[in-house]
N, C-alpha and C positions, 0 to 999 in steps of 0.2 A: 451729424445730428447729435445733440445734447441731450442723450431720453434719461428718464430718471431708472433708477434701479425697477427690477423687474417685480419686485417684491411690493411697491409702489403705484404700479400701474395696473389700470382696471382695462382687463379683458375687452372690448368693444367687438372685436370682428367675429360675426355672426355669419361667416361663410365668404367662402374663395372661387372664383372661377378663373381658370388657371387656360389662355389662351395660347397654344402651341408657343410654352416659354419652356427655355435650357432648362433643365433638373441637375446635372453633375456636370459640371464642367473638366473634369477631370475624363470623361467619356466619349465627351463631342467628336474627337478624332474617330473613336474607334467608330461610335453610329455613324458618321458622314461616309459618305462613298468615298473609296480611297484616293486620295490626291485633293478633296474639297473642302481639309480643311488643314492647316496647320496650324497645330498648337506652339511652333516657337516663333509666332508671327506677333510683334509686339505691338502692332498696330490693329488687329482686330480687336473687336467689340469686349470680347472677353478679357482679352488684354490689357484693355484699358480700364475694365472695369476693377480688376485688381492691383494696376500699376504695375503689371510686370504680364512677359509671354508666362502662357499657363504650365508650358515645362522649366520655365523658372523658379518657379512658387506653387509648388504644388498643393502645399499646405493652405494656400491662400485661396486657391484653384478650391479646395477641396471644401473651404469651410464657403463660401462664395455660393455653392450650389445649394438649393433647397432642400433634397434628399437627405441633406447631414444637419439638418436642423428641425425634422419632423418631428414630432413629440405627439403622445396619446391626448395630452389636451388641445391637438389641431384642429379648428371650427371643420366641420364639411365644408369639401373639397370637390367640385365641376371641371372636370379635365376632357374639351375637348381636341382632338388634334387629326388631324387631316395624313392619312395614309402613306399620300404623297410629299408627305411635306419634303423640300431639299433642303432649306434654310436651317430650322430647327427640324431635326428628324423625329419620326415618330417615335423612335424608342425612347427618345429623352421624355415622353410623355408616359409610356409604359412603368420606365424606371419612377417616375413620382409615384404613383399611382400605385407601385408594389411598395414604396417604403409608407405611404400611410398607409396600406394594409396592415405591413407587418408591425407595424406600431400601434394599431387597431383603433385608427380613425379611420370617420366614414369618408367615403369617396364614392363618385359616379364617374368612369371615363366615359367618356362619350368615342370610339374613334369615325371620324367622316372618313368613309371610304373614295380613295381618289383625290381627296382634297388636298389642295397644298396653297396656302394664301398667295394671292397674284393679285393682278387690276381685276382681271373678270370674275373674283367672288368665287364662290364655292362650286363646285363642280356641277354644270349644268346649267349654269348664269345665274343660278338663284340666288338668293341668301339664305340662313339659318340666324333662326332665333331660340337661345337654348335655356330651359328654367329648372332648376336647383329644386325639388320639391321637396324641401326639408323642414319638419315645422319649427325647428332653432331658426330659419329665416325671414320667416313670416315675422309680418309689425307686431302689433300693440294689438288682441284680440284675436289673435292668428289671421289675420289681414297683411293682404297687400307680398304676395311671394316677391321677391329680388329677383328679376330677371338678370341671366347671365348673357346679353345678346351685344352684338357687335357689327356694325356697318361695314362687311366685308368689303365693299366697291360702289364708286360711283357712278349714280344712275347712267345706260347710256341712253342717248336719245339724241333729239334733233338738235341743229345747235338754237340757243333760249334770246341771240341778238339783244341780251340784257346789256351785254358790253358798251358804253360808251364810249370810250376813244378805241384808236386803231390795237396799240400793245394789247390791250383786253381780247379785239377780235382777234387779230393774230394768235394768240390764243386760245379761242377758241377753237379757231379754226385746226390748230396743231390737234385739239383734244378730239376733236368731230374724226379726224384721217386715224388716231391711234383706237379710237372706239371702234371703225370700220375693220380697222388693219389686227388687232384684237381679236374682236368676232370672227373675223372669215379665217384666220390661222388656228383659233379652235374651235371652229365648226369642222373645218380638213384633217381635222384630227392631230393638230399637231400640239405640245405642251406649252399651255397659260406661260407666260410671262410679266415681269411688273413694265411698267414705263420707265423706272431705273436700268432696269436689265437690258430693255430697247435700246435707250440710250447708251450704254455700252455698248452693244454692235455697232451703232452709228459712228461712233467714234473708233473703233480700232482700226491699227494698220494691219497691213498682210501678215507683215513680217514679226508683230503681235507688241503693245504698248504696256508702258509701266502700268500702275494704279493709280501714281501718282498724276501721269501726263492723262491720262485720265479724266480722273477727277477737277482739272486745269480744267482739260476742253469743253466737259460736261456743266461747271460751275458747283460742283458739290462736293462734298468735304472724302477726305480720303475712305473714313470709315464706311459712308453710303455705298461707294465705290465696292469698297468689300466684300460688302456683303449682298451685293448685285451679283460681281463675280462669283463665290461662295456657291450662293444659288445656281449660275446658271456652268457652273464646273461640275455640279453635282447631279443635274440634267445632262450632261454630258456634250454641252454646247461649247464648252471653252476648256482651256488647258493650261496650265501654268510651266513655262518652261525657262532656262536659265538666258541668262541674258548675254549676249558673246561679249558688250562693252564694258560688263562691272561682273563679278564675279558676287555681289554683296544683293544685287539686282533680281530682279524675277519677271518674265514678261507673261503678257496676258496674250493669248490670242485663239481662234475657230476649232475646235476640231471639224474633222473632215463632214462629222452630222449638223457642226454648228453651221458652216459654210454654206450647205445645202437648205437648212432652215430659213437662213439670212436670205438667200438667191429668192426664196420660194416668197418672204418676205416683199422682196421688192418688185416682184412680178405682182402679189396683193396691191400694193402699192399703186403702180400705173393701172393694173384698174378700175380700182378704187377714183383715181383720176380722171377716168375716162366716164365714167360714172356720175361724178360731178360735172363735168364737159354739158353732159348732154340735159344735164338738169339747168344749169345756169349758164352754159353759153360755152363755144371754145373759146369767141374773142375775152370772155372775160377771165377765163382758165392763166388763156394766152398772156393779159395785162398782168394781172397777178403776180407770172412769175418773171417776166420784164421788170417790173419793178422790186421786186426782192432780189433778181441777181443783177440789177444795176448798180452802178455804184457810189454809196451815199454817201463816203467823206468819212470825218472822223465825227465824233458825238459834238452836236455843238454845244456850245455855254450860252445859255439865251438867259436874261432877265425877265427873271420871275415877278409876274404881275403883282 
């Protein structure tokens, strides 16, 4: 970006709400659980975001993170961040939050206890809507506060047969079985997960797969991948171990609690199936997946109308 000199530019931003985002990057190893995250990994998020692994450039690392650019004239500041978080840890929220103190701007942290962003929203299935009550944010009259609020998850529910063609219901249909399969693994108490992260289990081998073959199977970009794994190495579901064909390599694969999550998973699974059986039919259960594991060819080229 082209900004003009600072001396040039008029102030606008009337207040920040800062949604369980990195504060020091230069830290993130030390906050994550150990082994979930590596900093000379030149492909993560951070990495990329500075052009180089973060033990690379640390100088780059350093000036990158928010904490090293706090200043006394920082607008109020809404920090809230979830307990639980494994993605972004909470203390990179704590650390903001002490450098605009100590710099003596105002700040509200907010922490959600237990919270850590998934599909299923904030702890409890709810959501949170969070407001900034500062009158520097209020409009024109002291009107109109800036809510800081955020659509944690998508509604679940029945499925809406808004879909018109088949690919749509399919679809659907996919989202109907991870909503079910979702709820009933944290209702049994077991830890939220995203539908990226799902998707990773579905895809790995025994013997534990790259990020990249991965992200192949799954259809999405290396770095989604990452930071799926990331999170669920930091729940203690997966584990990164060296690769016996390439020494340059790294594989993904279960820990022994991932395993048992996954098993516990697919037993949700079939009865979640058996559930649908008895509501719409086994022969139509039955048709369904005759036709999905038959076999349909290759994509055809058809002339479009």
């Amino acid at each position: 970006m082209n900004l003009p000199p600072a001396a040039a530019r008029t102030p606008t931003v009337r207040g920040c709400a800062v949604w369980y985002a990195p504060s020091d990057l230069t830290r993130l190893a030390e906050d994550r659980p150990a082994g979930a995250f590596d900093p000379a990994d030149t492909s993560s998020f951070e990495a990329l975001l500075i052009g180089a692994a973060l033990t690379e450039a640390p100088e780059r690392a350093r000036a990158a993170g928010p904490v090293s650019r706090v200043t006394a004239t920082a607008p109020p500041f809404l920090v809230p961040h979830g307990t639980a978080d494994t993605i972004v840890p909470f203390a990179q929220g704590e650390r903001l939050v002490r450098a605009l103190r100590a710099a003596g701007g105002r700040v509200e942290f907010r922490p959600v206890e237990g919270w850590r962003p998934s599909v299923g929203g904030t702890a409890g299935g709810g959501r949170r809507a969070l407001l900034l009550r500062d009158p520097r944010l209020r409009g024109p009259g002291g009107k109109g506060i800036i809510p800081a609020s955020a659509v944690l998850s998508r509604p679940r529910g029945a499925m809406s047969h808004r879909a018109a063609n088949l690919p749509q219901l399919l679809g659907e249909a996919r989202r109907w079985f991870e909503d079910a399969l979702f709820a009933s693994m944290e209702a049994a108490g077991e830890q939220p997960v995203t539908t990226a992260q799902a998707s990773v289990f579905a895809m790995l081998d025994a013997e534990g797969t790259t990020v990249s073959e991965l992200a192949r199977r799954i259809g999405v970009t290396r770095q989604t991948v990452h930071q799926a794994v990331h999170g669920l190495i930091g729940m203690g579901l997966l584990e990164q171990v060296p690769d016996p064909g390439s020494a340059r390599r790294r594989l993904i694969r279960t820990t022994a609690e991932g395993q048992r999550v996954h098993e516990r998973a697919q037993a949700v699974i079939a009865l979640v199936e058996s559930v649908l059986a008895e509501r719409v039919g086994r022969a139509g259960v039955d048709a369904v997946r005759a036709a999905l594991t038959a076999d349909w060819g290759e994509p055809p080229l058809v002339e479009a109308p």
